[in-house]
C-alpha positions, 0 to 999 in steps of 0.5 A: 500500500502506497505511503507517499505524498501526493504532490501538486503537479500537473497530470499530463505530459507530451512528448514526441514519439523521437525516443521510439519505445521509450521510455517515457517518464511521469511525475505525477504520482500514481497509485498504480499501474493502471491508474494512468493512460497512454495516447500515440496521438489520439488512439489510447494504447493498452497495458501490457499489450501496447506498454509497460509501466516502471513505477517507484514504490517511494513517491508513486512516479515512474515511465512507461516503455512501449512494446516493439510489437505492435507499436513503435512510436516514430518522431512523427508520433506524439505520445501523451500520458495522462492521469487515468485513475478509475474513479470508485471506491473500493473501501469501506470504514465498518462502525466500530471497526478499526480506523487505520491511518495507513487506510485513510491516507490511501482513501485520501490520496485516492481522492486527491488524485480524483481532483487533480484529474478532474482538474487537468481535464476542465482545463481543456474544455471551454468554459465561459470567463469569470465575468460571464453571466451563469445563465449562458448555456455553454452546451455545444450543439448535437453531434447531428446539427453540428457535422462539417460545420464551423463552430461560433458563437450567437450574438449572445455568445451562446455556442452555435454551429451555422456556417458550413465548413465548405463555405469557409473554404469557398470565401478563402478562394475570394482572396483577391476579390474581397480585396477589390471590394474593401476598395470601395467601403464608402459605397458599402456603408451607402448601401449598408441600410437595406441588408435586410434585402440581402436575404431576399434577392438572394433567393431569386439570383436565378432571375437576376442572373437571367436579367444581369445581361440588360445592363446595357439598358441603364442610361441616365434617362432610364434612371430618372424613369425608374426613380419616377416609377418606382413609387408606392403608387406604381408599384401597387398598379404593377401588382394588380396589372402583373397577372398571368393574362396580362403577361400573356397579353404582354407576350402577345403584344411584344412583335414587331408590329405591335411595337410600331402601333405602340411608337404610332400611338405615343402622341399627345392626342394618345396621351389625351385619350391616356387620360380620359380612359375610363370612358366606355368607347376606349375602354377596350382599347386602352385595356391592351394598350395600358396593360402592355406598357405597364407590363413593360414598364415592369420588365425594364425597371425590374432590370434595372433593380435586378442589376443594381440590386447585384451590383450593389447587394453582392458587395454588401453581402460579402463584406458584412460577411466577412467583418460579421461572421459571428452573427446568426443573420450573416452567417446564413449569408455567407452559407448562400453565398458560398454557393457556386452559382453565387461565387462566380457572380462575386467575381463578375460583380468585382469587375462592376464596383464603378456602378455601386456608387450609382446605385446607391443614390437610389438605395430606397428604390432597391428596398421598394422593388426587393418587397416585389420579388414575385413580380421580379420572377414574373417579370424574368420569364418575359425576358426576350421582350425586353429587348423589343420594347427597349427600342421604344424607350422613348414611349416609356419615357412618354407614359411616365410623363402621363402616370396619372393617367395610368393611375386612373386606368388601374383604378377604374379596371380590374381583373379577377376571380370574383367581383372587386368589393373595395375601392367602388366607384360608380363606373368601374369595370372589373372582368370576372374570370370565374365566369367569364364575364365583363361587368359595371360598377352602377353605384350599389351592384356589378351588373354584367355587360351583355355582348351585343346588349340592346337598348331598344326591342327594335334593334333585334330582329328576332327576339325572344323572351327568356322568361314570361312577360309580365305586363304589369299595369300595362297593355299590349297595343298596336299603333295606326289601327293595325291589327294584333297578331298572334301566330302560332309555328306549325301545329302549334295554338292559340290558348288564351286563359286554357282556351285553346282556338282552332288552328284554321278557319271554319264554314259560313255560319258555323259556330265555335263549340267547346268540348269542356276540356278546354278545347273550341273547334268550328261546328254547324248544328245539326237537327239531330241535336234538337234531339237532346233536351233542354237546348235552346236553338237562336236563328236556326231555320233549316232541317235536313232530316227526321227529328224529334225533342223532348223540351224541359218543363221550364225552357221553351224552343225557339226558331227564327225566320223561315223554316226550310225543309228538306225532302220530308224530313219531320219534326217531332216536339215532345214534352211540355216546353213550348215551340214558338216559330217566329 
């Protein structure tokens, strides 16, 4: 059992693996052989199978040898011995028990020992500074989150693993470029206020890779345009405007020939007609015409934006990156900017730094059209009209003069899925595409234009009724003492009030009958039907054949004027009605 002083020393020693197998002393005191760990770089070696330990029974120091077989360090190796002592306790004071010195001084030692490795250990870990408030969890990040990235530390000085350790690598290969670019800090510290947008054209640098080749286009007068256009007001005109129809319009409208129709168009009386767009005779016109140069409109700023936003945005990126790399915010910069796509436009945009101190006289204009990112995607697809419609710069520059009037347009007509229910001004047109159908603000409801609608009956010349006509307090009259026909086609009949007339005319001096169903037919009266009782016969002065009747009690049987008969033919008046012949 040991008997020696456990000193104060530290529980570590390095050495280079230079002596081969040693040996390699210690003068921390152990208590025995196991109670320490050896290391060849990293890997932990065995006892007795990797090394032997050489220990000195008078103060607990010694060394270690390593074997030939299977290890024999070389000067390249680093050897490492560290205290390793088991912590446990393999002793036990039982009560009333013998209280040895020789057994408290080695349960003590033990203890010592513990602290001494605790402490060489909490050494090597990283710890917070005295000065450091208790509540900063100093925990590292799992295993999982923080594979292959850099460690850094948040804004609060918490532990965090965000940036990737390709990316460090990527913005290291830039050396040369972050050096053309800390050239031009004063323009980076104009243009420093709108890093918030940073973020967000970052991710659309496809479409502003797509528009980076118009640059050709930015001239000091488009400039001056842009600044005129890219208002809140514009801005929300292109928003309404910017729909999948409209571009299609625009795709449509961006040739050749619609090209000059637009350079034909772009005169004062135009511009007058511009102004006054909400009458019902342009309407339609003003419609494509208004939705084309709005569109347009949107295709040249958005470029202009686009290539200033690169020009501009790019530069900020990579410096604020690299002079704040611990903050959250920037280092999730630096993992998009470290993207290959985003690395060659670094490079081109280091050749374009003339162009920055442009750009940020107009920094507001940049934050406007970055709240418009999905426009700016729309606006990518129609590309290839850019350049048709950049040989009319002037007829942009004509509609600018006249945004009012533009203004007005958007106002008064709008296209969308259903009816508009805000911003109502009697007169305005809206085309609904759920049903298809154009319609008129009157005030207090849409009311749907009907195609080729009339204003008088007159005007068809075959109308028909959609439902019954009600005539209310009124009557059908004719005019000029004309007469009131009514037709009926084929087959059809005339059926007033369930009555349904005969479909031709009759003989001389018949009469219409009814069948009691409705029904009314031409008939002659027969004398055969004096045969049944109770009829009563008015101007009846022929008959052809025998008959007889039987005249009800209570009616009597009347002839006027002269009785013709024919043949032999007789008549038999029964009953108690009387005949009179007059």
């Amino acid at each position: 059992m040991a008997n020696y002083s456990i000193t104060s020393v530290a529980r570590r020693v390095v050495y280079s693996g230079s002596a081969g197998v040693g040996p390699y002393s210690f003068s921390f005191p152990i208590l025995a052989q196991t109670d320490i760990q050896v290391y060849i770089d990293s890997t932990i070696k065995s006892l007795t199978t990797d090394y032997t330990v050489n220990l000195s029974t008078s103060n607990g120091t010694g060394s270690i040898t390593f074997t030939t077989n299977p290890t024999t360090p070389t000067s390249s190796n680093t050897i490492i011995l560290v205290g390793g002592k088991t912590i446990e306790r393999t002793t036990d004071f039982v009560t009333a028990g013998d209280l040895l010195a020789s057994s408290l001084n080695t349960e003590l030692d033990a203890l010592t020992i513990f602290i001494q490795q605790l402490s060489e250990n909490n050494d090597r870990s990283i710890k917070g500074p005295i000065a450091d408030s208790t509540s900063l969890s100093m925990e590292l990040p799992t295993a999982t989150s923080r594979a292959n990235k850099v460690l850094s530390f948040s804004s609060t000085g918490v532990p965090e693993a965000d940036l990737a350790k390709t990316d460090v690598s990527t913005v290291a290969g830039l050396s040369s470029e972050i050096t053309t670019l800390s050239g031009i800090s004063s323009a980076i510290s104009g243009v420093n206020a709108v890093a918030s947008n940073v973020s967000t054209v970052a991710g659309i640098s496809s479409a502003v890779s797509s528009v980076a080749s118009k640059a050709s286009l930015i001239t000091s007068d488009f400039v001056s345009d842009l600044n005129t256009l890219a208002v809140t007001d514009v801005i929300n005109d292109i928003n309404t405007l910017a729909t999948s129809d409209i571009v299609s319009d625009l795709n449509t409208l961006a040739t050749s020939d619609v090209v000059s129709d637009l350079n034909t168009l772009a005169t004062s009386d135009v511009v007058t007609d511009l102004n006054k767009l909400a009458t019902t005779d342009i309407v339609n016109d003003i419609n494509t015409l208004a939705t084309t140069d709005i569109v347009s409109d949107l295709n040249t700023l958005a470029t202009s934006d686009i290539v200033s936003d690169l020009n501009t945005l790019a530069t900020s990126d990579i410096v604020t990156d690299l002079s704040l790399l611990a903050t959250s915010a920037n280092v999730t910069n630096m993992a998009t900017l470290g993207a290959s796509g985003v690395v060659t436009n670094i490079a081109t945009v280091a050749g374009a730094n003339s162009n920055i101190s442009t750009v940020a006289g107009i920094a507001s204009n940049v934050s406007t059209v970055a709240g418009n990112t999905s426009n700016v995607n729309t606006v990518a697809g129609a590309n290839s009209n850019i350049s048709s419609v950049a040989g009319s710069i002037s007829n942009v520059n004509t509609v600018a003069s006249n945004i009012s009037g533009v203004n007005s347009f958007a106002d008064r007509y709008r296209v969308d899925s259903s009816d508009p229910s805000s911003s109502l001004d009697e007169g305005d047109l809206a085309y609904n595409t759920s049903s298809n159908v154009l319609k008129y603000y009157n005030g207090s409801a849409w009311i749907t234009i009907v195609a080729g609608s009339l204003t008088d009956i007159v005007q068809d010349g075959s109308p028909q009724l959609g439902a019954n006509l009600d005539v209310q307090t009124h009557s059908i009259v004719s005019t000029s003492n004309r007469d009131i026909a009514i037709t009926p086609n084929g087959s059809g009949k005339v059926v007033l009030d369930g009555l349904s007339y005969p479909v031709s005319d009759g003989t001389a001096d018949q009469a219409i009958t009814t069948d009691g169903s409705g029904n009314l037919t031409f008939s002659t009266i027969q004398a055969s039907e004096i045969s049944t009782p109770g009829n009563v016969f008015s101007n009846y002065n022929s008959i052809s054949s025998n008959c007889s009747t039987t005249t009800a009690s209570t009616k009597n049987s009347i002839l006027y004027g002269q009785i013709s008969v024919t043949g032999s033919a007789t008549w038999t008046v029964g009953g108690n009605g009387i005949l009179q012949i007059i």
